[in-house]
C-alpha positions in Angstrom: 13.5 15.9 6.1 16.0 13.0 6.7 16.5 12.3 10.5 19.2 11.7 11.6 21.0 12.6 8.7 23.4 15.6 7.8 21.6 17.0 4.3 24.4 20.0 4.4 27.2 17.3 3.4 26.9 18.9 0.0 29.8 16.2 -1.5 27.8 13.5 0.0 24.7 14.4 -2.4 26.9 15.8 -5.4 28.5 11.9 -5.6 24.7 10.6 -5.0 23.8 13.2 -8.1 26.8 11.4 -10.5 26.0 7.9 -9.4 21.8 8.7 -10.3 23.0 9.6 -13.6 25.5 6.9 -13.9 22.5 4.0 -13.2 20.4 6.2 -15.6 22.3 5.6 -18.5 21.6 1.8 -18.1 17.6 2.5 -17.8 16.7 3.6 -21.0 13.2 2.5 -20.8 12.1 4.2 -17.6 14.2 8.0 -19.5 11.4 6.9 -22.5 8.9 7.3 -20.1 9.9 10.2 -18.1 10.3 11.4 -21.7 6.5 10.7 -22.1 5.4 12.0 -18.3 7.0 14.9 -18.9 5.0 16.4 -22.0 1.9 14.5 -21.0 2.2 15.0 -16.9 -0.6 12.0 -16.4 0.2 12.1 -12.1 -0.2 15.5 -12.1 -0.6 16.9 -8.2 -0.8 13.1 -7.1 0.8 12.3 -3.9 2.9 9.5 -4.1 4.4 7.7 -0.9 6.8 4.9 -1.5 8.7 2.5 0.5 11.3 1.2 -1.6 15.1 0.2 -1.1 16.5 3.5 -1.7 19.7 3.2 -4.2 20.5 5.2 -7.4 17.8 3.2 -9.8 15.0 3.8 -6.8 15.8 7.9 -7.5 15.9 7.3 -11.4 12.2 6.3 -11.0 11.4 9.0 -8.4 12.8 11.4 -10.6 10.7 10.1 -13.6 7.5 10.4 -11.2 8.2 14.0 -10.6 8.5 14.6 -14.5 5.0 13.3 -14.3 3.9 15.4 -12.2 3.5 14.0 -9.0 4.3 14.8 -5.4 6.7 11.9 -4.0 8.0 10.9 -0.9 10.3 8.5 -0.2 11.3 5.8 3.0 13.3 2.7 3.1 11.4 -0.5 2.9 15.2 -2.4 4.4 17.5 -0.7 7.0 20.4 -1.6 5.4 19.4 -1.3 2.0 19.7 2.5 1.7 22.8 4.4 -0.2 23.2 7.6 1.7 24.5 9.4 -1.2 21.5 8.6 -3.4 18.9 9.8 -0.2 20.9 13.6 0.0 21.1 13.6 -3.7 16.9 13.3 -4.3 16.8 16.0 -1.0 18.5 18.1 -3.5 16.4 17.0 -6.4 13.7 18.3 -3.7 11.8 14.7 -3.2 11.3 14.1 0.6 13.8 11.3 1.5 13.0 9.6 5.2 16.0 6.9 5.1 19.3 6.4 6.4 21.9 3.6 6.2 21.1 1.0 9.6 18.3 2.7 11.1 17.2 0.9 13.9 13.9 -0.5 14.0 11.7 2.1 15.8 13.3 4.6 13.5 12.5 2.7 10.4 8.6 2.8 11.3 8.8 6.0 12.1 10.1 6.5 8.5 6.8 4.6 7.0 5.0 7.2 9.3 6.1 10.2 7.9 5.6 9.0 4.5 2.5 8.5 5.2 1.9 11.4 7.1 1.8 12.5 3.0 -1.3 11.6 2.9 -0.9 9.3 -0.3 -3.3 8.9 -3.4 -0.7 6.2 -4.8 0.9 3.8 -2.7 4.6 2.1 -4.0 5.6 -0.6 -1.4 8.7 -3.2 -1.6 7.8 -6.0 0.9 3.9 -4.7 2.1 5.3 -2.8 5.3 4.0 0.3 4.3 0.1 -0.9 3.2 0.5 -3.1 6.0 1.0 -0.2 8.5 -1.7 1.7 6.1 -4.0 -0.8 7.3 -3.8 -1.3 10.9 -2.3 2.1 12.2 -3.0 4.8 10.1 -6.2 3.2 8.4 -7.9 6.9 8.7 -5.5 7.9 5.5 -7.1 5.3 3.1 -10.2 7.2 2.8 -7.7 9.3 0.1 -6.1 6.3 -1.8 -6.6 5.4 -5.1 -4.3 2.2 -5.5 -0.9 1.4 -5.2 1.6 -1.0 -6.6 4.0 -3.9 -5.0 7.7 -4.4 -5.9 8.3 -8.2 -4.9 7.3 -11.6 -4.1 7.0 -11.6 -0.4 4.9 -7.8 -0.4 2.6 -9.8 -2.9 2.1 -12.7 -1.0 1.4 -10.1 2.2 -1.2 -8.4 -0.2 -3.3 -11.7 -1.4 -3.1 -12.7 2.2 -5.1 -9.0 3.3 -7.2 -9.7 0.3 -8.3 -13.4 1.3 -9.4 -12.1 4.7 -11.6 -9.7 3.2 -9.0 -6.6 4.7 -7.5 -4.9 1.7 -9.1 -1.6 1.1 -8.0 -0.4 -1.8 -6.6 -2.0 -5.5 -3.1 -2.8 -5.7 -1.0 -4.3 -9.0 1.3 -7.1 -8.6 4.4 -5.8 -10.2 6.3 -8.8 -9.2 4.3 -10.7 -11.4 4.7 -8.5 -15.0 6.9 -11.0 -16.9 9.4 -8.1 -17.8 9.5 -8.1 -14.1 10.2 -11.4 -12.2 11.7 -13.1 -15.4 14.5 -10.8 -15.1 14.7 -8.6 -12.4 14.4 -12.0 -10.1 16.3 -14.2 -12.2 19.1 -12.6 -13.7 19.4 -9.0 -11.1 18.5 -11.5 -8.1 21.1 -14.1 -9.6 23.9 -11.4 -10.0 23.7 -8.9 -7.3 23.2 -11.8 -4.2 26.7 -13.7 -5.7 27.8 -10.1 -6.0 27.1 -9.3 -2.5 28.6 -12.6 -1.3 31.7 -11.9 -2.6 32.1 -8.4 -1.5 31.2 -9.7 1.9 33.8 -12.8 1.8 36.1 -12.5 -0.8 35.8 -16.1 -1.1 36.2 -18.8 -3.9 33.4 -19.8 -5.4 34.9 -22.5 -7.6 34.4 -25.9 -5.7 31.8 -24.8 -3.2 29.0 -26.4 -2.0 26.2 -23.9 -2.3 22.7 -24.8 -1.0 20.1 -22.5 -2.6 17.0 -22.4 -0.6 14.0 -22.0 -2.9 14.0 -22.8 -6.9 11.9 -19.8 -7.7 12.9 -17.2 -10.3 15.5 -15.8 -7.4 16.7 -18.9 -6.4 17.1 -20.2 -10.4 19.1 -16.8 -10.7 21.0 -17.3 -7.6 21.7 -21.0 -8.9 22.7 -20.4 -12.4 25.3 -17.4 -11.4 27.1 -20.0 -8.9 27.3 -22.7 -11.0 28.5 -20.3 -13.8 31.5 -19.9 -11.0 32.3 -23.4 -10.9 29.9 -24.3 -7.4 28.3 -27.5 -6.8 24.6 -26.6 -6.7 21.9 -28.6 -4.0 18.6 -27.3 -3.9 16.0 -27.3 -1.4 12.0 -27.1 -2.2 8.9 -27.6 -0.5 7.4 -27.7 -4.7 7.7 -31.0 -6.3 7.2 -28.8 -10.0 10.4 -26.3 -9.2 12.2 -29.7 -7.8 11.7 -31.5 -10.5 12.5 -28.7 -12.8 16.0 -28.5 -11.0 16.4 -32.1 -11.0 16.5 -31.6 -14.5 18.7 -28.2 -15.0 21.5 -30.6 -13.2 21.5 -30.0 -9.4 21.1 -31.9 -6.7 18.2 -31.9 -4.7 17.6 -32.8 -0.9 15.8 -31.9 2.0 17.1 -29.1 4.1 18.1 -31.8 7.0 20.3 -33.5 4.5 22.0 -30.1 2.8 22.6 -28.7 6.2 25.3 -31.4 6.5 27.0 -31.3 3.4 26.6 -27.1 1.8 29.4 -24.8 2.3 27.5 -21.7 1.5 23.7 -21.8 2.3 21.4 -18.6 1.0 17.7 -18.7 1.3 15.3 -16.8 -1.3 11.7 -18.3 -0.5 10.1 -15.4 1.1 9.2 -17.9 4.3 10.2 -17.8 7.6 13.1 -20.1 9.3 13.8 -22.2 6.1 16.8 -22.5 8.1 16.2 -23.2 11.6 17.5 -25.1 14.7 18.0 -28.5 13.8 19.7 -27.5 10.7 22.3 -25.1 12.1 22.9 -27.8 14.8 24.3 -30.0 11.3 26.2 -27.4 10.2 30.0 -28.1 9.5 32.4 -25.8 10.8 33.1 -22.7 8.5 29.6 -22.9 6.7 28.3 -19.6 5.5 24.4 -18.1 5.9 23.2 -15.9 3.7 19.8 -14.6 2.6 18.6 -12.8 -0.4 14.7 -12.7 0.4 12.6 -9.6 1.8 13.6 -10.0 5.2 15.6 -11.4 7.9 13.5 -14.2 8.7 14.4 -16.9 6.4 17.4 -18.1 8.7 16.7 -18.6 12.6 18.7 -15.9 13.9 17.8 -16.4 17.5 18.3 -19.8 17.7 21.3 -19.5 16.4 22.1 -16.5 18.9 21.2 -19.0 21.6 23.6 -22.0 20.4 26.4 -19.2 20.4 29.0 -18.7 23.4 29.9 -15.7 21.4 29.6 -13.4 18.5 32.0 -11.1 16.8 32.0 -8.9 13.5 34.8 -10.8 11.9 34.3 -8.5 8.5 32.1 -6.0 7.3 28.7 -7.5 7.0 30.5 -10.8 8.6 29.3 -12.0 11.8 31.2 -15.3 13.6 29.2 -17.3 15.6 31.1 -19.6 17.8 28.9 -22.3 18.9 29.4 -24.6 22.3 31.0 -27.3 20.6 33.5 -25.0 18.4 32.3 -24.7 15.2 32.2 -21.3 14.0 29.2 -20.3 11.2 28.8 -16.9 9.9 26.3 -15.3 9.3 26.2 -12.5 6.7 24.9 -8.6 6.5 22.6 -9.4 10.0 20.3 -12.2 7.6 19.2 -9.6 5.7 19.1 -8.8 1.9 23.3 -9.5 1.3 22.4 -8.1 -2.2 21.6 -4.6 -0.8 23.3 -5.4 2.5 26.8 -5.5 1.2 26.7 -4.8 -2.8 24.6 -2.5 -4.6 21.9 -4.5 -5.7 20.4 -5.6 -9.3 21.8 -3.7 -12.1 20.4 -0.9 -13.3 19.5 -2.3 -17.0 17.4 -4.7 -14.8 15.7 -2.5 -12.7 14.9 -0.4 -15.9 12.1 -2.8 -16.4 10.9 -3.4 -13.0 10.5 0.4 -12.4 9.2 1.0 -16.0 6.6 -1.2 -15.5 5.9 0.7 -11.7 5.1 3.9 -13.4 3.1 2.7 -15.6 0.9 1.1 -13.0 0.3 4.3 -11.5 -0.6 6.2 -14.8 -3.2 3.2 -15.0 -4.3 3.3 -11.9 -4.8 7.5 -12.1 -6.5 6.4 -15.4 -8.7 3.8 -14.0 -9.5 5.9 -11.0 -12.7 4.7 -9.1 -13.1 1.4 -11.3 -10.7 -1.3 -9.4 -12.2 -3.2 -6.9 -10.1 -3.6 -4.1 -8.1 -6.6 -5.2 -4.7 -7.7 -6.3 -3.9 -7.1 -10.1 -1.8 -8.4 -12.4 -0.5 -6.3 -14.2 -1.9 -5.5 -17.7 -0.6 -7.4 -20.5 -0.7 -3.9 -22.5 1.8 -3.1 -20.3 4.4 -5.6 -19.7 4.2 -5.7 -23.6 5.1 -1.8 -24.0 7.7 -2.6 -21.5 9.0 -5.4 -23.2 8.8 -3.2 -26.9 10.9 -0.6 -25.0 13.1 -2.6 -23.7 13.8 -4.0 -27.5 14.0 -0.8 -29.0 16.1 0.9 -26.6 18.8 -2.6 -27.4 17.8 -1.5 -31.2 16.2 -5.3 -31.8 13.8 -5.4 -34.2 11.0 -7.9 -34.1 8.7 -9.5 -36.9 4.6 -8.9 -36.7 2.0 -11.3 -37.3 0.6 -11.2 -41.0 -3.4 -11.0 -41.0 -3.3 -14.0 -42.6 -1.4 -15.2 -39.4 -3.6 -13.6 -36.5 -6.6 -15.4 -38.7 -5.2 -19.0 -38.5 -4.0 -18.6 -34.7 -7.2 -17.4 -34.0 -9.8 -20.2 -36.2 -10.7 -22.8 -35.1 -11.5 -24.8 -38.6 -9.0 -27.2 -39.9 -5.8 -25.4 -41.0 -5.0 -26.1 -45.0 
């Protein structure tokens, strides 16, 4: 089911089992709902195929998909994202795994394939690579799909990109964009796991550092705020004069990229865009600087112009590459430019991730519910249910909240002079 992979390491899936049930104790929300799916089994005999980073919170919301009845198989939507332990364990929890730890690129597709080869009704994609690959080589499968959903910024982005060209052939929800979602999950897993990740990585100091954050998005406010918690000096770099002003005004510096690359001491990229860091900025770059990215893929920072301003390359570390350019200087570049979150930690927590995957499986109830009445479009998703998610989430921390009086809801909602 796995290629390339030895399933019969029984030890290897028994640890992937304990670690599951260790990140299910932080996702209370998503055990609600799998609580829910399994009286109520709303995905009954629905075949499911998802590309998603495959780690212990990703089988925590496979798991609660099977409890709702469905038929799930999973890929990985990053090659060096997946935990082998948790990919044997859901083997053994009998959901089709097609991942392993630094598949190479031909392998990874042929991952996407097999998933596909499923025959989906619901699609779950982190980064568009599977709807993308839907669209173009397997486009005789849509006929079956009835939506899917999208994990993060840069699938989203992918998505409303097939949708302005008139492309997208089916209905797909913007998880991203639920509040409980990128408020959180961005911000404060984003924030975490990348400094996390860092540190594995480097063991460095963080205290003192000049860290250039490329993008002032949720991810890069997250990103921000954890390194200045540690004592960094924070310069920003944005293309948006809103999210530059705004960090103006949370107290960091801000500069073009041309200026930072002169100056930063750690640079890490979380725009979703393509070679934020490219040529001309490496070429500014003081000796010992450190790259690192935390967005969808490994194109944020110009890995092959920096390959070409090399006269060599070794792995210095685990996950730590040292270039050593013509003139000296050494730069190093972390976990290959890809997610350093995932790359080299373990990614957000799973009391963030809770949320993000609560709010997946509820998109695909709706969109089993709503089956045959979505255009095919982007969604957001539906306020009903980033609410329940949020009301979960509150109850599962035991906060209670206040409701509105009717005399309340009446005034909010009149327009005649208030008395």
């Amino acid at each position: 089911m796995i290629d390339n992979y030895d399933v019969k390491d029984m030890s290897l899936a028994d640890d992937g089992r304990k670690r599951i049930e260790w990140a299910g104790r932080e996702m209370p929300v998503l055990k609600l709902i799998s609580q829910r799916f399994a009286a109520e089994r709303p995905l009954d005999g629905i075949r499911i195929s998802a590309c998603l980073h495959i780690t212990t919170e990703t089988a925590n919301l496979a798991l609660t998909l099977k409890a709702g009845g469905a038929d799930t198989i999973l890929c990985a939507s990053n090659p060096l994202s997946t935990q082998d332990a948790a990919a044997a364990a859901l083997v053994e929890y009998g959901i089709p795994t097609h991942a392993i730890n630094g598949e190479d690129e031909v392998t990874y597709y042929k991952h996407i394939s097999a998933a596909l080869d499923y025959k989906p009704q619901l699609t779950v994609d982190d980064g568009a690579d599977l709807v993308a690959t839907l669209h173009t080589r397997r486009s005789e499968l849509i006929k079956d799909v009835i939506g899917g959903t999208e994990e993060t910024t840069t699938g989203v982005i992918r998505l409303r990109s097939l949708e302005r060209d008139g492309k997208l052939k089916y209905p797909l929800i913007a998880v991203n964009d639920a509040q409980t979602k990128h408020l959180f999950d961005n911000r404060y897993g984003t924030g975490q796991s990348t400094i996390d990740g860092i540190t594995r990585a480097t063991n460095i100091l963080w205290a003192g550092k000049k860290v250039v954050v490329g993008g002032y998005g949720w991810c890069g406010r997250g990103v921000a705020m954890r390194a200045k918690g540690l004592g960094s000096q924070i310069i920003v770099i944005e293309v948006e004069p809103l999210r530059a002003l705004e960090a103006v005004m949370d107290g960091f510096r801000v500069m073009p990229v041309a200026e930072a690359a002169r100056i930063g001491d750690i640079f890490i990229t979380v725009t979703g865009d393509k070679h934020v860091i490219g040529r001309e900025h490496i070429e500014a770059m003081k000796d010992g600087a450190i790259l690192a990215n935390s967005g969808h893929f490994n194109v944020e920072i110009d890995i092959p112009a920096l390959e070409k301003l090399a006269k060599s390359k070794r792995r210095i570390r685990p996950f730590v590459d040292e270039y050593t350019l013509i003139d000296g200087r050494h730069l190093y570049l972390l976990g290959e430019g890809r997610l350093i979150n995932l790359t080299a930690a373990e990614g957000h927590p799973a009391s963030v991730m809770d949320m993000s995957f609560a709010n997946q499986a509820l998109c695909l109830e709706y969109m089993v519910k709503n089956r045959g009445k979505l255009e095919a479009k982007v969604y957001g998703v539906p306020q009903v249910v980033d609410k329940q998610v949020a009301r979960l989430k509150l109850e599962s921390m035991g906060v209670k909240i206040d409701n509105l009086t009717a005399e309340q809801e009446k005034y909010l909602t009149s327009w005649e002079e208030g008395t």
